[in-house]
N, C-alpha and C positions, 0 to 999 in steps of 0.2 A: 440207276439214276431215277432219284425219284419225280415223277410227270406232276403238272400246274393239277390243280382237280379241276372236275369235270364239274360244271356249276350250271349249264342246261344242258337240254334235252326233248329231241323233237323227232316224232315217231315215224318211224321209220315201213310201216306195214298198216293194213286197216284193223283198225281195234272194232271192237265191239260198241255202242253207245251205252252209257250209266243208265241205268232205272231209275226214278223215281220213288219206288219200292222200296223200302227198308225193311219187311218182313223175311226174307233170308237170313239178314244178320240177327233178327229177334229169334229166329229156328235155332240158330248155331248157340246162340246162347242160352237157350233154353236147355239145349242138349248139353253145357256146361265146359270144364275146362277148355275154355278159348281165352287166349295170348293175344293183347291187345299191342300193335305198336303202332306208338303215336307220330306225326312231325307237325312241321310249324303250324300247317292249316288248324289248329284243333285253338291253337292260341289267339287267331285271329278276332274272334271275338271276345277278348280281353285286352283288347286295343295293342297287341304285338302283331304288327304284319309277318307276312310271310317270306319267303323268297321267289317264286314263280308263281303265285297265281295273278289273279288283273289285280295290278297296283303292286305288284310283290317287289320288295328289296332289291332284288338283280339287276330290275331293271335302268338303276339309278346307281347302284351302292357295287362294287368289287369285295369281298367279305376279307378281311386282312389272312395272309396264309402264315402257316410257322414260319417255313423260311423267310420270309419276310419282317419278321415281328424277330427271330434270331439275328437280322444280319446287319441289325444297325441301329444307334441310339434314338435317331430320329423316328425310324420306323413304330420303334415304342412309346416315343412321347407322342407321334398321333394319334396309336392305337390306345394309350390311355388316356389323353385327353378325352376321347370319343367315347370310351367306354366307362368314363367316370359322367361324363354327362349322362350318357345314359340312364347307367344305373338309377340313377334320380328317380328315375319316368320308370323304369323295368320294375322294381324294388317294389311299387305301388299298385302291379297290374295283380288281379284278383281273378280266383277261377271261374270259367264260366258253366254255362248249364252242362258241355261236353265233357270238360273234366268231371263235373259233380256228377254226370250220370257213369262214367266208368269207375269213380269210387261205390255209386250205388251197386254197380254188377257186381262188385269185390265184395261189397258187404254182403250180397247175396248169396255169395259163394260160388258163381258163375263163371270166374275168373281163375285160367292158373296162372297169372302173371299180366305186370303189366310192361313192356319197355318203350323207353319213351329218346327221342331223336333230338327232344328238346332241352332246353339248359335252364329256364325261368323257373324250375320248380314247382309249376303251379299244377302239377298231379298231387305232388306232395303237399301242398297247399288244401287241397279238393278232399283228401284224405283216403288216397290211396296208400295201399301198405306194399313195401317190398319190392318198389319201382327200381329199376334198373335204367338209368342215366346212361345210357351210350354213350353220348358225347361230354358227359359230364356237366357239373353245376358251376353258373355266377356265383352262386353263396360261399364258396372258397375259392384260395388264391393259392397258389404253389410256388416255392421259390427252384429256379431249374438248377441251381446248383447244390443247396444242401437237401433241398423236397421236402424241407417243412413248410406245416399248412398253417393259412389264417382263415380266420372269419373276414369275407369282404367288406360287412361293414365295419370291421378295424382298419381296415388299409383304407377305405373311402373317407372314413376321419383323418386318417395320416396322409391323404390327398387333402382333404377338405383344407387343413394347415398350411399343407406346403406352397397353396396355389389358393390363395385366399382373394376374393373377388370376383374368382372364375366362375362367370353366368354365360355363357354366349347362349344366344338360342339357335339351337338344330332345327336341320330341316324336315329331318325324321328322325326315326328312333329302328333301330331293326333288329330282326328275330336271334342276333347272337349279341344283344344287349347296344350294341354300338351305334353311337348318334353320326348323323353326316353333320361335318365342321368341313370349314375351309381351312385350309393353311395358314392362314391369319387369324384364323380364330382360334388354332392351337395355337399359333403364338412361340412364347419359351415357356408354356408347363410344363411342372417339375414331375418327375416319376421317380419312388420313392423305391430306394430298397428294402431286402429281406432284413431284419431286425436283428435275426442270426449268425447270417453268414454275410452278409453285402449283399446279396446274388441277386438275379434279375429277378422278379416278382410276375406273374401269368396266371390268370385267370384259370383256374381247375378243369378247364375246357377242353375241347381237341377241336383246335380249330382247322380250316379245311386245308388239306397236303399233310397235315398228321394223321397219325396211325391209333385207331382203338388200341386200347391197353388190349394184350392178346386174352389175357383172361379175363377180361368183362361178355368180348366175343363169343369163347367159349360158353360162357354163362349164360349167353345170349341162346346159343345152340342148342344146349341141355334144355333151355326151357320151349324152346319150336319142337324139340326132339317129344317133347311131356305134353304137346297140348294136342286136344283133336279138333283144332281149327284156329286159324289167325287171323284176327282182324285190326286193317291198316287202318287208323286215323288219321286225315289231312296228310298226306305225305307223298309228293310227287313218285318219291321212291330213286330221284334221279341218281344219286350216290350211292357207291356200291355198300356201304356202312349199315343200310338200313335194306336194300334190295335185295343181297346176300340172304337175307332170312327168311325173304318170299320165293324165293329158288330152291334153298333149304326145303322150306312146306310143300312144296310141290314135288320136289321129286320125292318128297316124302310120304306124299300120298295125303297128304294136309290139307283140306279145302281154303283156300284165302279168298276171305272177303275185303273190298277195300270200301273206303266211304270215301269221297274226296272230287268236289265239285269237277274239275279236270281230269283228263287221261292222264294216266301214269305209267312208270314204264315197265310198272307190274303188271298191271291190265291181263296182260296176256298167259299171265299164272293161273289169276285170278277166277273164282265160280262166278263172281258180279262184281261189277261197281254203283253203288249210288250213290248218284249225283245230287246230290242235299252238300245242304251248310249241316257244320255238324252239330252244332245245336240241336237243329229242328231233326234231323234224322235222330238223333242219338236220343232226345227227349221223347219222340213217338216212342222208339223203342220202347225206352224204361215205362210208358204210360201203355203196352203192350204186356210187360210183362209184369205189370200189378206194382211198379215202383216209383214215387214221385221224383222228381228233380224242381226246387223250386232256389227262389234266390239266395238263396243259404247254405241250402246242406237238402242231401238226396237221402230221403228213407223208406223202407218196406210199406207200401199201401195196404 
């Protein structure tokens, strides 16, 4: 029987307190092949909130779960009303200096990988290479009965049609694309099927009470198994999908460093945490290690 997921998390023992310090993580990277995994916090400054930090999603927002989103028409036409509104606002969010400077370490060659918790693509936006999508991407749609793929902005056209008029304004936007609507502001929008097969249509995501494809996992492993140190960006760490890999590093003998303003409930893996926005820490870094991050694009100083 599969359990609700586990959506916080509140420590349990005395942790250590964050430094200030971001010269350990510029050491590990200097010393090279370091496996970067990101979560929400890294997007926060490209105006997608988070889940748990101050102001984070949870504490307003329930995030729709599979079963939930499987076990009923309605369940789906809220989760797509929400998340076609969304989209709108996601679609337009641009990388910030944190993404642009973990593309600058890759350019560098400081990088054996990067895995990322998040779904907005904007690693791959920043122009990172070879990002591995945990939880998968908004930018496609899957249908769960025949499993062909679309481009989201195809089905957001074939929403745009079907539900012509549909403005409401949300109250937020949040970190798995989905706007807060009331019930009345979804209304009767229409949710469109697979073009294929009829079948139900779902976002290329894993949303939370689903199961990572077991071979992205794997792939995930292989690459914790290849690097000699990992560093966590913005990522509470509270699900096991991503904490799994800081467990992995450590009994592995891996040093994990995290960045991420709050405790996490890796912490205690972990050689440090600094407590910086990641911005500002991750930009020191790179102006540490001879690299700039400016509003554009991050290059070799």
């Amino acid at each position: 029987m599969r359990m609700r997921p586990t959506l916080s998390w509140t420590p349990t023992e005395d942790l250590a307190p964050g430094t200030t310090d971001p010269e350990p993580v510029a050491d590990a990277l200097r010393r090279g092949d370091v496996l970067v995994l990101s979560g929400a916090g890294i997007s926060t400054e490209s105006g997608i909130p988070d889940y748990r930090g101050e102001g984070g999603s949870l504490s307003r927002h329930t995030p729709m779960t599979y079963q939930d989103f499987i076990a009923g028409t309605q369940a789906r036409r809220r989760y797509w009303a929400r998340s076609h509104l969304g989209w709108r606002t996601f679609g337009r969010a641009r990388p910030n200096a944190g993404h642009r400077a973990v593309a600058a370490f890759g350019r560098q060659g400081l990088l054996s990988g990067v895995i990322t918790q998040n779904v907005d693509g904007l690693h791959h936006a920043a122009g990172s290479q070879g990002v591995v999508e945990l939880h998968g991407s908004l930018e496609r749609v899957v249908c769960l009965s025949c499993g062909a793929f679309s481009p989201r902005r195809e089905v957001a056209t074939r929403l745009e049609e079907a539900n012509a008029g549909f403005a409401p304004v949300a109250a937020a936007i949040n970190p798995d694309g989905d706007a807060d609507l009331t019930d009345e502001q979804v209304g009767d929008f229409r949710v469109v099927p697979c073009t294929v097969c009829g079948g139900i249509l779902k976002p290329d995501v894993v949303f939370f009470g689903e199961a990572v494809p077991p071979q992205r996992v794997e792939r995930c492993r292989e690459l914790v198994r290849g690097a000699a140190s990992l560093l966590v960006l913005g990522s509470s760490l509270t699900v096991m999908s991503g904490l799994r890999f800081v467990r992995q590093a450590s009994q592995d003998g891996i040093p994990v460093f995290i960045v991420n303003l709050d405790p996490t409930r890796g912490d205690r893996y972990a050689v440090t945490r600094v407590a910086l926005p990641l911005g500002t820490a991750l930009t020191t870094v790179a102006d540490g290690l001879g690299l700039r991050v400016d509003d554009d694009t991050a290059e070799s100083g």
